[in-house]
Every structure is written in structure tokens, then in C-alpha cells.
BAKOLDREN-264148 format. One record per atom (N, C-alpha, C, O, CB): x, y, z; residue in three letters. Coordinates in steps of 0.1 Angstrom, whole numbers, padded with zeros to 4 digits, always signed. Glycine has a CB too. Layout:
REM residues N
XYZala...
This chain:
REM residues 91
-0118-0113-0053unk-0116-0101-0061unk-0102-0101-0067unk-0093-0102-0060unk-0119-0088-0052unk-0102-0099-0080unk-0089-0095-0086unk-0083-0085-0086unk-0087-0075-0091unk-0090-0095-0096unk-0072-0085-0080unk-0066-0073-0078unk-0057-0068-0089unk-0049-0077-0093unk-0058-0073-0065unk-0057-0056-0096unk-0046-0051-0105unk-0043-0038-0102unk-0050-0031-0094unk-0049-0052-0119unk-0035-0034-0107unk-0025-0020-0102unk-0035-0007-0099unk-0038-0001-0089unk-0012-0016-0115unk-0037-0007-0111unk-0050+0010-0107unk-0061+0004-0098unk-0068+0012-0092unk-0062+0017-0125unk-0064-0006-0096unk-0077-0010-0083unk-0066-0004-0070unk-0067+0006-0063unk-0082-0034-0081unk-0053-0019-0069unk-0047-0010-0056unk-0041+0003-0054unk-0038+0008-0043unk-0038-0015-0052unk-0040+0009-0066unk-0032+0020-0064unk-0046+0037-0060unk-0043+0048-0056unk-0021+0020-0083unk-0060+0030-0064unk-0070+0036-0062unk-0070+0037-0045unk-0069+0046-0037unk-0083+0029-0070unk-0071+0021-0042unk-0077+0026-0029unk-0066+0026-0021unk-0070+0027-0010unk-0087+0018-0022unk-0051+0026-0022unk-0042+0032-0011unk-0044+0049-0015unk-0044+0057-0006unk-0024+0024-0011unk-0045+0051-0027unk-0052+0068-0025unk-0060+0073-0023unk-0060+0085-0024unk-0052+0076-0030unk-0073+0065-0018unk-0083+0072-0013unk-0078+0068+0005unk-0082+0075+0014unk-0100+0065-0021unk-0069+0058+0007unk-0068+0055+0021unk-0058+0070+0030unk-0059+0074+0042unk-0058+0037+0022unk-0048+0078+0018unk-0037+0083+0021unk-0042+0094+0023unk-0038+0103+0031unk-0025+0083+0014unk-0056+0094+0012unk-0061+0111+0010unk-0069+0111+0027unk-0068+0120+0035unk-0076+0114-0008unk-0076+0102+0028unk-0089+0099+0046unk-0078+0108+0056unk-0080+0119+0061unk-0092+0075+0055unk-0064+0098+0057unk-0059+0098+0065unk-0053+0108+0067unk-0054+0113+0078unk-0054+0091+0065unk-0043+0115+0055unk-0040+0126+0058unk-0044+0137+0056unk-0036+0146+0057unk-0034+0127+0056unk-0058+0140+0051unk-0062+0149+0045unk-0065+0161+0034unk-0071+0171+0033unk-0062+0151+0050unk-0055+0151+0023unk-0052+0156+0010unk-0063+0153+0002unk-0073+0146+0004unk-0040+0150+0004unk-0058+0161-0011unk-0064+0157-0023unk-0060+0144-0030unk-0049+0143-0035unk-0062+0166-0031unk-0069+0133-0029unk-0063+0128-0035unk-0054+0125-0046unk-0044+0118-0046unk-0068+0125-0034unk-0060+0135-0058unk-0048+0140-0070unk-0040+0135-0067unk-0036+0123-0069unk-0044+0153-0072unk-0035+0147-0061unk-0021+0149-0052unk-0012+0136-0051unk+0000+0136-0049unk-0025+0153-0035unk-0020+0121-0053unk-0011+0112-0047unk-0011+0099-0063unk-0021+0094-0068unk-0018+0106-0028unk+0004+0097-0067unk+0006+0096-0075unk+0018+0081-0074unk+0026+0083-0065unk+0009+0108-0080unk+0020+0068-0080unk+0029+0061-0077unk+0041+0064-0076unk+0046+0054-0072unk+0028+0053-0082unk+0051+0075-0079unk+0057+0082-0076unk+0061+0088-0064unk+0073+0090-0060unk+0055+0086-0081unk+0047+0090-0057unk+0047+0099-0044unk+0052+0095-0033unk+0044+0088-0026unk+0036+0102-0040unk+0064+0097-0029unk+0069+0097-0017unk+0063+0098+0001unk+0057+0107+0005unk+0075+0108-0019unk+0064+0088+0006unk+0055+0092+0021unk+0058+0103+0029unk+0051+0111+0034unk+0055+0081+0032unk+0071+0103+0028unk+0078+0107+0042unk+0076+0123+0035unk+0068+0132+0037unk+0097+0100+0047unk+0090+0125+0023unk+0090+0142+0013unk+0076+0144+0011unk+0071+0153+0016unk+0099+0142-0006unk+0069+0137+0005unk+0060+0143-0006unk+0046+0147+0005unk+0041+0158+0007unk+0055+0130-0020unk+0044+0135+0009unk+0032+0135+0018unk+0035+0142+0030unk+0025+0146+0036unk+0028+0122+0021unk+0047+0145+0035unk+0048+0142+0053unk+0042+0136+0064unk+0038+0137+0076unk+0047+0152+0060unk+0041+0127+0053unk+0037+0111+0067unk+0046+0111+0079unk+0057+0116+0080unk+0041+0091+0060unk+0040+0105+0088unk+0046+0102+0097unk+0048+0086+0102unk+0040+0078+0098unk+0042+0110+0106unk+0059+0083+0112unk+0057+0070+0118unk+0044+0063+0118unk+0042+0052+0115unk+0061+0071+0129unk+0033+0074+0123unk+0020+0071+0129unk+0013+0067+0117unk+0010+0056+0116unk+0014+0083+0138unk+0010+0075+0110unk+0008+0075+0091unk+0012+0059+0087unk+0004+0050+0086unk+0023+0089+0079unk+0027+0057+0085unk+0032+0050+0077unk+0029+0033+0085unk+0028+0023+0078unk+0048+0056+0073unk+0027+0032+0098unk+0021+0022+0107unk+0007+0020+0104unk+0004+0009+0101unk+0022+0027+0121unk-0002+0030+0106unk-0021+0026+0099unk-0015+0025+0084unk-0022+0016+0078unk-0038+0042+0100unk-0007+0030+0077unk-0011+0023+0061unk-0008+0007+0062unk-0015-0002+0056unk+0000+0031+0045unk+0003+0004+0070unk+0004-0012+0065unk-0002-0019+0074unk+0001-0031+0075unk+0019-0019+0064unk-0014-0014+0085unk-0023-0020+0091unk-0032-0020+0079unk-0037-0031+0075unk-0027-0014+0105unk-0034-0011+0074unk-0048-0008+0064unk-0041-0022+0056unk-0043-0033+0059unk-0050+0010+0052unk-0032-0017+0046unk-0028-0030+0034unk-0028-0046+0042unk-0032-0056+0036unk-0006-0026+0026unk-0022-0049+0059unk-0027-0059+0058unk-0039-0066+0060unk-0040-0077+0057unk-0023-0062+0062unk-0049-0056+0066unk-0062-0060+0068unk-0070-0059+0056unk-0082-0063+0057unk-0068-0054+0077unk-0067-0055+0048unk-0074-0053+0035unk-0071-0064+0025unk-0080-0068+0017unk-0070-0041+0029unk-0060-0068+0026unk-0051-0075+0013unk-0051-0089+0020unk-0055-0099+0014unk-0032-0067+0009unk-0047-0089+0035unk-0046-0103+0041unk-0030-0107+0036unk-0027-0119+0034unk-0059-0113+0035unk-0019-0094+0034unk-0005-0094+0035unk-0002-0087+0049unk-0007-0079+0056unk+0002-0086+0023unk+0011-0100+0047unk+0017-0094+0061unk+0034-0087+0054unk+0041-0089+0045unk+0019-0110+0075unk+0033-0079+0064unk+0044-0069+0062unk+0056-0063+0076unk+0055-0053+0083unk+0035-0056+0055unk+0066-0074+0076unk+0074-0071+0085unk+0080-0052+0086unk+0077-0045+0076unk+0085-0082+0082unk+0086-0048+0094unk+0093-0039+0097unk+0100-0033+0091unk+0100-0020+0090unk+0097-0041+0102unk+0114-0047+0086unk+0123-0046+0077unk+0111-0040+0065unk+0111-0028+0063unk+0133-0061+0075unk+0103-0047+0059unk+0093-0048+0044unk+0092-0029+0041unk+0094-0020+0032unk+0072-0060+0049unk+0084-0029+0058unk+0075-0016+0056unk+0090-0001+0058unk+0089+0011+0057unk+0059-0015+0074unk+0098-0010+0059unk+0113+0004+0060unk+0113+0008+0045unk+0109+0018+0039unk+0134-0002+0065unk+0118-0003+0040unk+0123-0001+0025unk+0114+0004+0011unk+0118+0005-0001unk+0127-0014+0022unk+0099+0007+0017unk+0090+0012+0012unk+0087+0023+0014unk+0080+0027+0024unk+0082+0007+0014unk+0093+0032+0001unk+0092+0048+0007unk+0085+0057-0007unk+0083+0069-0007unk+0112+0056+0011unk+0080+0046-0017unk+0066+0054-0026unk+0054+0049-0023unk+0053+0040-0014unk+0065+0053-0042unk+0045+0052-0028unk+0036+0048-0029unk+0028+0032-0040unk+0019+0024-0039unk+0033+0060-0031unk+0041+0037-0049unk+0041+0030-0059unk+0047+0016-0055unk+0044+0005-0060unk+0047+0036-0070unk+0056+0018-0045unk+0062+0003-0041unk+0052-0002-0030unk+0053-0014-0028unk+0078+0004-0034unk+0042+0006-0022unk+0032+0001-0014unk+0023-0008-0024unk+0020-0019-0020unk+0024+0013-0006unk+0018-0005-0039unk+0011-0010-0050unk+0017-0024-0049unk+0012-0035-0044unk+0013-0002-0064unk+0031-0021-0055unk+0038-0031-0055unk+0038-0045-0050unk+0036-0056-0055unk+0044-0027-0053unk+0042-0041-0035unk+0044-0051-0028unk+0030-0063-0024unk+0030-0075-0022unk+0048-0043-0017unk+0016-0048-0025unk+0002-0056-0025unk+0005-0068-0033unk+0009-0079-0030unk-0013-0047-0032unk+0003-0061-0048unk+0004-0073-0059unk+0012-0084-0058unk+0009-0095-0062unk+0007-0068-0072unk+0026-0081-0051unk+0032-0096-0051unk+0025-0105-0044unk+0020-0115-0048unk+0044-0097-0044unk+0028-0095-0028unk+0022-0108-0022unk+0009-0110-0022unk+0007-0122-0017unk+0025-0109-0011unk-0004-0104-0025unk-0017-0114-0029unk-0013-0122-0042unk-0020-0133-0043unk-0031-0104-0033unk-0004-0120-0054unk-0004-0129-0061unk+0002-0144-0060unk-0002-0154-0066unk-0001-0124-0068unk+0018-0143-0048unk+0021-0153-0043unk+0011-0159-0039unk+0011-0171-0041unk+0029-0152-0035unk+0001-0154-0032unk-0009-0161-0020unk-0021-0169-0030unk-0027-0179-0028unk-0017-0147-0008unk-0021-0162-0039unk-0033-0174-0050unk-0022-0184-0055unk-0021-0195-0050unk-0042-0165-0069unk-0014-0179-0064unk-0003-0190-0068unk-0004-0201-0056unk-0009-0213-0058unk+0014-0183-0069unk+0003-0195-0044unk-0004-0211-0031unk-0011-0216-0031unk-0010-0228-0027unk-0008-0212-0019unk-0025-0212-0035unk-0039-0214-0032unk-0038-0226-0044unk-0038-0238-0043unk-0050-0199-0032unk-0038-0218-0055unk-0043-0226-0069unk-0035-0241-0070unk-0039-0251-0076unk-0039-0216-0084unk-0021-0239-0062unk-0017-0253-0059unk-0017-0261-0052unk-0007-0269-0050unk-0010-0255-0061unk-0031-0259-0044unk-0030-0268-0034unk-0044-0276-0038unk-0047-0285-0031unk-0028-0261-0020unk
């Protein structure tokens, strides 16, 4: 499956809306976890369980700190599944 920005950026907001009980609307690449949303530790731990079981990215500690929109959660998908074909296609 090809991933591009409005696909990921669809289903980490239908994942943010399950989880936290929003509207999805509400959640925009802009959108902040911690201000906007009031995610929590607990929150911000199942999303990058979700993004790695979904995506098949892995995401250190350090990775998942410095990730504080939503839009950089998008982000980070697209890099690393795209690094991970770029591997693929050359091998």
C-alpha cells in the first residue's frame, strides 16, 4: 500500500479521535498532543505502538520526545516507510 500524507494523516486521526474521544475535526497537522489534545504519557505511548504496528516503523524514545504535532507523527511515518522501500527496491 502506498502511503501519502492525507492517507497517514487520515488514519492517525481517526486513531487520536478512538482513543481519545474527540471529534475527529478537531485534529489537524498542526495539532499539538500534549496543549491541544491533552494526551497523556499513556496516549502518546499507544500512538507510537499504533504507528509501529501499522507502518512496521520503529520509533525510539529520543524519536517519540521530539514529536509534539501531529503533523510531525505524519511526518516521521512517511520518512521512515519511505527509507524502508528505498531498502527494499535496492536490494
Amino acid at each position: 500500500m502506498a502511503l501519502d500524507r492525507p492517507t497517514v494523516l487520515s488514519l492517525i486521526r481517526a486513531h487520536l479521535a478512538d482513543e481519545l474521544e474527540i471529534d475527529p475535526d478537531l485534529i489537524q497537522g498542526s495539532t499539538r498532543f500534549r496543549e491541544d489534545l491533552e494526551a497523556d504519557s499513556l496516549d502518546l505511548y499507544t500512538l507510537v505502538q499504533e504507528l509501529e504496528d501499522s507502518y512496521g516503523v520503529k520509533m525510539s524514545d529520543e524519536q517519540a520526545a521530539r514529536i509534539l504535532t501531529v503533523g510531525q507523527a505524519v511526518d516521521f511515518v512517511l520518512e521512515s516507510t519511505s527509507s524502508v522501500t528505498t531498502t527494499h527496491e535496492r536490494e
